[in-house]
C-alpha positions in Angstrom: 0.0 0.0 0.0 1.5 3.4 -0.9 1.5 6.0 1.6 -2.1 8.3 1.8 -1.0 11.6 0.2 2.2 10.9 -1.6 1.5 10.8 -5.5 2.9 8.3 -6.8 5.4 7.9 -10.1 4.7 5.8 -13.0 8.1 3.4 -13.3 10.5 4.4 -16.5 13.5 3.0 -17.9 15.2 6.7 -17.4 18.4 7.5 -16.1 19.2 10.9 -14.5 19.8 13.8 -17.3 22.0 16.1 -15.6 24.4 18.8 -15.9 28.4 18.1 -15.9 30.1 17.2 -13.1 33.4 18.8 -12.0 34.4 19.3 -15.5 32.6 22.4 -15.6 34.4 25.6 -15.3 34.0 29.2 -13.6 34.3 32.8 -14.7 33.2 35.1 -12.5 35.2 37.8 -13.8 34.1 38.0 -17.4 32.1 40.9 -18.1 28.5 41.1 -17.3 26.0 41.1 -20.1 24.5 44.9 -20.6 20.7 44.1 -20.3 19.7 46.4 -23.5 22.1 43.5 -25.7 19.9 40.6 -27.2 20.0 37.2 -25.0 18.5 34.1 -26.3 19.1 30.3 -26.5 21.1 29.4 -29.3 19.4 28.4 -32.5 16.1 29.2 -31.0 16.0 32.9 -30.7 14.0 32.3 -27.2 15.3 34.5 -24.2 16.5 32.2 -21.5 13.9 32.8 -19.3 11.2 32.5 -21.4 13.3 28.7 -23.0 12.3 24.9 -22.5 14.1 23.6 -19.5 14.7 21.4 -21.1 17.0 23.3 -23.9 18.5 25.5 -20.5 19.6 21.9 -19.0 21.3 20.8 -22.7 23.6 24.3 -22.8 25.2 22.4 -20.1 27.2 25.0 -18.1 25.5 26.1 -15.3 26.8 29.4 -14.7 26.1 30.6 -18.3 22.5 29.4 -18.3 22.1 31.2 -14.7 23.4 34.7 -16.3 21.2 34.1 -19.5 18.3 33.6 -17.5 18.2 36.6 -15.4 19.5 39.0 -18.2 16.3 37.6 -20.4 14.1 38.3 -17.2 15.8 41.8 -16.3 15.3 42.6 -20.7 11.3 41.7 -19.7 11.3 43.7 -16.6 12.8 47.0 -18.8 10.5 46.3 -21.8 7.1 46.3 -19.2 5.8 48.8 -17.1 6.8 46.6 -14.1 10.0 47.9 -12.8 10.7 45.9 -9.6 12.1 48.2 -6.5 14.4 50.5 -6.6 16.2 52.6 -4.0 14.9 56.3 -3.4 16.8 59.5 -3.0 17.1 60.6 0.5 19.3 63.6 0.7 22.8 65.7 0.1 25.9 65.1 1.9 29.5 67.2 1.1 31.7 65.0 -0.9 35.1 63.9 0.6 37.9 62.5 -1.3 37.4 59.3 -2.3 34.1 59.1 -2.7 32.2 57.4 -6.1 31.7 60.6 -8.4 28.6 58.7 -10.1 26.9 60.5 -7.3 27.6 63.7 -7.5 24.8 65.9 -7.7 25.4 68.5 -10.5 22.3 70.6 -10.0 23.8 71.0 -6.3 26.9 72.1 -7.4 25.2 75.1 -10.5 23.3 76.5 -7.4 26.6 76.3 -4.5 29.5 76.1 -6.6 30.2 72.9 -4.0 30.7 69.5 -4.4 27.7 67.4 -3.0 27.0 63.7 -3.4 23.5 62.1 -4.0 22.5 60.1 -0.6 19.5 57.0 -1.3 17.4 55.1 0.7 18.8 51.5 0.1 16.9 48.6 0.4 17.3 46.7 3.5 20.1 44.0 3.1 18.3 40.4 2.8 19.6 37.2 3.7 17.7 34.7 1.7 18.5 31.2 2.2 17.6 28.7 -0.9 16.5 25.5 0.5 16.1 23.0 -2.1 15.1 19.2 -2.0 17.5 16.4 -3.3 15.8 13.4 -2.3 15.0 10.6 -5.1 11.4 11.4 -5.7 13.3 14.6 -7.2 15.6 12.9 -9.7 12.1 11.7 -11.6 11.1 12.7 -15.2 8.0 11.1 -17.1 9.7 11.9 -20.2 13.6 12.1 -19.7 13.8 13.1 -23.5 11.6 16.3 -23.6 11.8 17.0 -20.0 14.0 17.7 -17.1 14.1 15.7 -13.8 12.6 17.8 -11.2 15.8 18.1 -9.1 17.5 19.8 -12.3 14.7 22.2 -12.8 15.2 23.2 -8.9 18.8 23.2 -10.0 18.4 25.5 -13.2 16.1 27.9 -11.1 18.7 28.0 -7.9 21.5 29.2 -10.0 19.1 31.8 -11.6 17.9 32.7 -8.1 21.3 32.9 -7.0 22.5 35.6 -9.5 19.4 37.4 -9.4 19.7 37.7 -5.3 23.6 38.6 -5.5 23.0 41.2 -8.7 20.6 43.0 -5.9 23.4 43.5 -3.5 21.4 40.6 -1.1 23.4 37.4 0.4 22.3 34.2 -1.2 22.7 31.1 0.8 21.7 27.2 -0.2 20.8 24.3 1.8 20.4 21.2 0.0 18.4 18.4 2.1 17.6 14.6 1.8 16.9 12.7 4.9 19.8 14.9 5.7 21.4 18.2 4.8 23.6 17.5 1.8 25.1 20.7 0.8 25.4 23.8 3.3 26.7 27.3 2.0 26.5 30.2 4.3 24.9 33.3 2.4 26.9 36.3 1.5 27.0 39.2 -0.6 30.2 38.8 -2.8 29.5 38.5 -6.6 31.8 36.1 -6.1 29.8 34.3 -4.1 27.9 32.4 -7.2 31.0 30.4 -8.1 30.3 29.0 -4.9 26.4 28.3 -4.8 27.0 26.5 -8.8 29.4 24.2 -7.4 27.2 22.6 -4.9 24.4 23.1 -6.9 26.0 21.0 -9.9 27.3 18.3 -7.6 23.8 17.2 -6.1 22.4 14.3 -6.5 18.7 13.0 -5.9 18.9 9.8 -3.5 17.5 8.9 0.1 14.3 10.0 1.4 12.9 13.3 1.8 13.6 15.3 5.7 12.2 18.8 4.9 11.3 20.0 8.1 14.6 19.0 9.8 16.5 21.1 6.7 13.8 24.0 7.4 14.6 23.9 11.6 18.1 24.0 10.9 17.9 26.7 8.7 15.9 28.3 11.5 18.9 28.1 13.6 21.2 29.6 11.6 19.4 33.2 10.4 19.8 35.2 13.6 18.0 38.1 11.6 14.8 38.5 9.6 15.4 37.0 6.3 13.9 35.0 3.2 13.6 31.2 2.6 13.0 30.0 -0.6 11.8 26.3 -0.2 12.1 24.1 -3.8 10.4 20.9 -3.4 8.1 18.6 -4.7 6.5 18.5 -1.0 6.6 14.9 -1.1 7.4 14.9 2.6 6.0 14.5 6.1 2.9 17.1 5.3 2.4 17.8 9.2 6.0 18.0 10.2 6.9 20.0 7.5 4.1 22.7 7.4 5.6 23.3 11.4 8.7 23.8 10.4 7.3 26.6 8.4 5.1 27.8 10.6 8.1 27.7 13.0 10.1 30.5 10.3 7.1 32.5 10.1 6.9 32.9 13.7 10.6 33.8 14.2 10.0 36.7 11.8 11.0 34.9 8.4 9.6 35.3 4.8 8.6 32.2 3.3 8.6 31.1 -0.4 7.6 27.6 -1.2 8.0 26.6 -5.2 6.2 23.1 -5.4 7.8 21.4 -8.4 5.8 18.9 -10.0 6.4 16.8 -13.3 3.7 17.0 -15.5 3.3 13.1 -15.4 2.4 13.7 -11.4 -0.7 15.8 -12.4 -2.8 13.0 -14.2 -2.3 9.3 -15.4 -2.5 8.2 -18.8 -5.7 7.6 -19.8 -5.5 3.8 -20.2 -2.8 0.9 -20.3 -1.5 -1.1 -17.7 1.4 -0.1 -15.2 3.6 -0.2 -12.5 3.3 3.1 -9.9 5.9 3.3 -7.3 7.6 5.3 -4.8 10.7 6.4 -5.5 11.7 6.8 -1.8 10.2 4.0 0.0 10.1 1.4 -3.1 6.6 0.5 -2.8 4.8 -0.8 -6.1 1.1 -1.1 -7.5 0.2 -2.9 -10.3 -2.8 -1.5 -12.1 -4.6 -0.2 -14.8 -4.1 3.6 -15.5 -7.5 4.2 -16.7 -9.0 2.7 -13.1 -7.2 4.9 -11.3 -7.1 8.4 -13.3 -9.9 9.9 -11.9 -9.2 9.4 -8.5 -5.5 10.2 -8.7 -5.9 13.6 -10.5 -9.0 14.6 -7.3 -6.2 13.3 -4.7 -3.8 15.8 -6.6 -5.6 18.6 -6.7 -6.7 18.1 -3.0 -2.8 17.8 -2.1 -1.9 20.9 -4.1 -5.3 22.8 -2.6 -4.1 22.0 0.9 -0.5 22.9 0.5 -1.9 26.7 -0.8 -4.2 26.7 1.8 -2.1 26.1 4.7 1.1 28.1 3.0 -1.4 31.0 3.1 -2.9 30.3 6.5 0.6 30.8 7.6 1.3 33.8 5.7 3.8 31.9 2.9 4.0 32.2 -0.6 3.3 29.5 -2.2 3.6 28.4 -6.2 3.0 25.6 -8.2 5.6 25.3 -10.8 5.9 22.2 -13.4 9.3 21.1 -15.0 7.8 22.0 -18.3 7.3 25.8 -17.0 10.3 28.3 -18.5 12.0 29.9 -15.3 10.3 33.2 -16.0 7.4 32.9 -13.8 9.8 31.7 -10.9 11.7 34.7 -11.2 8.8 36.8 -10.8 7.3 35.7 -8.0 10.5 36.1 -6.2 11.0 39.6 -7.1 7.2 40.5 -6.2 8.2 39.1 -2.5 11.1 41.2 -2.8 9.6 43.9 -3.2 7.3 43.8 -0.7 10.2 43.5 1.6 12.1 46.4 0.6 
């Protein structure tokens, strides 16, 4: 008997479709791509963003794909009348030797014949932490051909996250969880930083079962100050334990995004044929015909997906349903409307 709640996964003959291991290489000092020049997936003419994930996940080099992405997104952002946040000017201060002449206020020095520098309102430094599930249920893809497994659409979207987060001038940390916590980097600031976040990011693997609420507490723990958590899951976990653990970072003072990544095999059976459903984690089986069990699975979907918005809002988290054959765009965008409301 599978266990009540947990969708189950029909069996494939797929292997894991991944990006490269530590072949892959680094450049975090080439030049940043002006956001007015075109971006787009080769031989497509798509922007990034807006690609497959599946043609992201075959460029292959992480990093690349990460900047694409979020200079596609910041291209949308300029070409629509929705700018994001932006710091505000709070007042004049005398300049002092040293200081970064970009600010001078020229109008200041007409009127005084005195140099003054422009003074802003900056956005309140966040510490977001990007907690992201590698268990086996995530390494799954109904079609490993035309899509990607779940864990390397969490993957793709981390490293956008990341770059996105550290453009801003906020500290980006990841937390990578199975039944235990598999990958722990502390946020920072530091462009530099992102080098850092790729390489765990491209050395996960999906395997054991899934802990989220023990990854979430432990994240608790570590943010001493108001910050963000960005939760990437398929939320096939312990549904009680891990809605407390949320509840738990809400309380404490925390922001809570939770991107539910599903498969688009998850959301309804085919409609007939025989097969063999199983869980990934535990390795339980059930022999049936798809067409007997359609209807009911897709209601017990939709119930699990109603009661994970339901409860995320209850709580005051964001919550979003995203499926691996979604382009990152949307992603993207619900993160920087929870920004914004933070700024």
């Amino acid at each position: 008997m599978l266990p009540a709640g947990r969708p189950i996964l029909a069996r494939s003959r797929s292997e894991r479709i991944g990006l490269d291991d530590g072949t892959e290489s680094y450049n975090t000092g080439s030049p940043e791509i002006a956001a007015t020049d075109p971006v787009s997936v080769p031989g497509s003419g798509t922007r990034p963003d807006l690609a497959d994930p599946r043609a992201l996940s075959d460029l292959g080099r992480l990093e690349l794909v990460a900047r694409g992405v979020v200079e596609g997104f910041l291209i949308g952002l300029h070409r629509s009348p929705h700018r994001g946040f932006s710091v505000e000017f709070a007042e004049n201060r005398p300049y002092y030797a040293g200081d970064d002449i970009r600010f001078l206020d020229w109008r200041m020095y007409a009127r005084s014949d005195r140099w003054y520098l422009k003074q802003f309102e900056e956005e309140t430094n966040l510490r977001a932490y990007l907690v992201l599930d590698s268990s086996q249920s995530m390494n799954w893809s109904s079609d490993p051909i035309r899509r990607v497994s779940k864990l390397e659409y969490a993957r793709l979207l981390a490293a956008s996250l990341s770059n996105l987060l550290l453009r801003q001038g906020d500290a980006a940390g990841l937390v990578a969880f199975d039944d235990r916590i598999r990958a722990h980097v502390s946020p920072r600031a530091s462009r530099r930083h992102l080098a850092t976040l790729l390489r765990e990011l491209v050395a996960l693997e999906g395997h054991g079962q899934s802990e989220a609420g023990s990854a979430l507490k432990d994240v608790a723990i570590r943010l001493r100050r108001r910050g963000l958590i960005v939760l990437m899951s398929d939320l096939l976990v312990d549904p009680a334990g891990t809605r407390r653990a949320l509840h738990f970072l809400r309380h404490r003072g925390h922001e809570v995004l939770v991107f539910h990544i599903m498969d688009p095999g998850e959301r309804e059976l085919p409609a007939s044929g025989d097969a063999i459903y199983f869980d990934p984690e535990s390795g339980d089986e059930l022999r049936t015909s798809s067409a007997a069990l359609r209807g009911e699975y897709a209601d017990a979907v939709d119930r699990a997906v109603a009661e994970w918005r339901r409860e995320c809002r209850k709580m005051g988290a964001d919550y979003h349903l995203l499926t691996t054959d979604t382009p990152l765009n949307p992603g993207l965008g619900q993160y920087l409307e929870k920004r914004a409301r933070l700024a």
